[in-house]
C-alpha positions as CSV (number, residue, x, y, z in Angstrom):
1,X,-127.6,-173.1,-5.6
2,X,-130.6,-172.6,-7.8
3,X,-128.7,-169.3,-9.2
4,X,-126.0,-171.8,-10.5
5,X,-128.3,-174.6,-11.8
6,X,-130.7,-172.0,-13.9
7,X,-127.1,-170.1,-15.2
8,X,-125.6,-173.6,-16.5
9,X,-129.3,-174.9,-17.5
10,X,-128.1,-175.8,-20.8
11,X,-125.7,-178.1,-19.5
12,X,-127.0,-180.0,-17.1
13,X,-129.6,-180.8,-20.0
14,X,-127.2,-182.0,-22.3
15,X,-125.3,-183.9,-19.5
16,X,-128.6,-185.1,-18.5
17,X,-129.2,-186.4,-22.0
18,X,-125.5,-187.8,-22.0
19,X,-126.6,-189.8,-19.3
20,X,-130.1,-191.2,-20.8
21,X,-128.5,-192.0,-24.0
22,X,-125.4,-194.1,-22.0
23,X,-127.6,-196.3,-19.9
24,X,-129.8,-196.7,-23.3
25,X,-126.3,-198.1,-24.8
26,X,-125.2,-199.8,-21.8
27,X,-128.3,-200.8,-19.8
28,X,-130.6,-202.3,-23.1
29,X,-130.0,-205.4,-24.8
30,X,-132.6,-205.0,-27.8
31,X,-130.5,-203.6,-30.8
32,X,-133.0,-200.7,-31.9
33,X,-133.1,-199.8,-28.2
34,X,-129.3,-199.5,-28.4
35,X,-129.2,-197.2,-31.2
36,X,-131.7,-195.2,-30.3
37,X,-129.3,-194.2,-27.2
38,X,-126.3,-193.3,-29.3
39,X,-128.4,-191.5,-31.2
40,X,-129.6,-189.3,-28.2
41,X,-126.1,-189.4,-27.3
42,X,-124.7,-187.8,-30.3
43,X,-127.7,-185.1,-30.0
44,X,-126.9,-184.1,-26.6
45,X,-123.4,-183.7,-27.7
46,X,-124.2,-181.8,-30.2
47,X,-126.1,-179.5,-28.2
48,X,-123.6,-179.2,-25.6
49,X,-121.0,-178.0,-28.5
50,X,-123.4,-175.6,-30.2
51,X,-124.3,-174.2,-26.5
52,X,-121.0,-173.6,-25.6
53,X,-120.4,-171.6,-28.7
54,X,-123.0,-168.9,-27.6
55,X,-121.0,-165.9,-26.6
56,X,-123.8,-163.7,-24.4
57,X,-124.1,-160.2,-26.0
58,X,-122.6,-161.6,-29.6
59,X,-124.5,-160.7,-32.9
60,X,-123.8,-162.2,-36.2
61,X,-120.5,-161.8,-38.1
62,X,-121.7,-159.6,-40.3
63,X,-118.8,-156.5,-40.8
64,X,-121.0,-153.7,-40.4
65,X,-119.3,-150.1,-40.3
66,X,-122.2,-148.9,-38.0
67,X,-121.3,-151.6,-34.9
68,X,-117.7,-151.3,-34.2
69,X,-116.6,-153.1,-30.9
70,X,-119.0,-155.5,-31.5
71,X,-118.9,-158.9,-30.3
72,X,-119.1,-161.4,-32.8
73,X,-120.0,-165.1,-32.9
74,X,-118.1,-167.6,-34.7
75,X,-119.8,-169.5,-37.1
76,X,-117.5,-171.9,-37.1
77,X,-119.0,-174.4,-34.1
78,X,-122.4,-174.0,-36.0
79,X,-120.6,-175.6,-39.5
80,X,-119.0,-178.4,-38.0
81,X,-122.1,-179.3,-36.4
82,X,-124.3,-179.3,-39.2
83,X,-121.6,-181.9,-40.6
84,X,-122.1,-183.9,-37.1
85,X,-125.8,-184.2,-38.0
86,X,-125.1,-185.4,-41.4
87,X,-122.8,-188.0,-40.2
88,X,-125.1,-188.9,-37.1
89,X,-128.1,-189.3,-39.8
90,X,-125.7,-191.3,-42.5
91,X,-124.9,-193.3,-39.4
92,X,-128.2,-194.0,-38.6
93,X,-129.6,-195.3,-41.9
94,X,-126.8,-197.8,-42.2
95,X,-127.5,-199.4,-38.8
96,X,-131.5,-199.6,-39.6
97,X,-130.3,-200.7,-42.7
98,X,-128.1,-203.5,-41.3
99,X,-131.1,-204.1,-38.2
100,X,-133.3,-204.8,-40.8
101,X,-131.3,-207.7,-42.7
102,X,-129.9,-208.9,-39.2
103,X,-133.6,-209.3,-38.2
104,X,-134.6,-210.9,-41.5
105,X,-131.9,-213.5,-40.8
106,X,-132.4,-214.2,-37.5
107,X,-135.7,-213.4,-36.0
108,X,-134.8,-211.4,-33.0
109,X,-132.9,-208.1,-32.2
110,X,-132.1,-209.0,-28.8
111,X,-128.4,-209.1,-28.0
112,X,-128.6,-212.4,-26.0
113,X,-130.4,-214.2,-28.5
114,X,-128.7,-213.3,-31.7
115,X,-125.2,-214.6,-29.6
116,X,-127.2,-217.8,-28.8
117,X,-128.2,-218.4,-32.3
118,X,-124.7,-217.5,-33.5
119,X,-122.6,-220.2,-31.6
């Protein structure tokens, strides 16, 4: 049993994450505390996509006359993550962005209050 939890470490980590940054989303009615769950979210997924890329025994795909039959990594999963970060980041600056002016307007960044104040 152990053998199996320390050969999928990595993603029992990232579901572990998954699962922190869901009940921050789900579970927390401050807005800031709400974010800051998806953003752990989108970390861990991010994580479990670059993890799953790793191909045990690969080197870098770099053509090299000197290693034929060697096992190379894509690069690919690496790429599209970088843009995931950059997206996750854009993401996040807009939402402090609109925190801070829904804060400014109403005082509060509790959920229950701002639907209080709304009605």
């Amino acid at each position: 049993m152990s053998d199996l939890f320390a050969s999928r470490f990595e993603y029992w980590m990232t579901t572990a994450l998954i699962v922190i940054g869901f009940y921050g989303i789900v579970a927390k009615r401050n807005l800031v505390k709400q974010l800051i769950g998806l953003n752990i979210m989108q970390t861990a997924i991010i994580l479990l996509f670059i993890s799953m890329s790793v191909q045990p025994g690969g080197t870098v795909p770099i053509i090299d006359a000197s290693r034929s039959g060697a096992i190379y990594m894509s690069p690919l999963p690496h790429v599209l993550m970088l843009t995931a970060i950059v997206v996750m980041v854009a993401t996040a600056g807009v939402a402090f962005a609109l925190l801070i002016r829904i804060h400014r307007r109403f005082g509060t960044l509790e959920e229950d209050e701002l639907l209080e104040r709304s009605r």
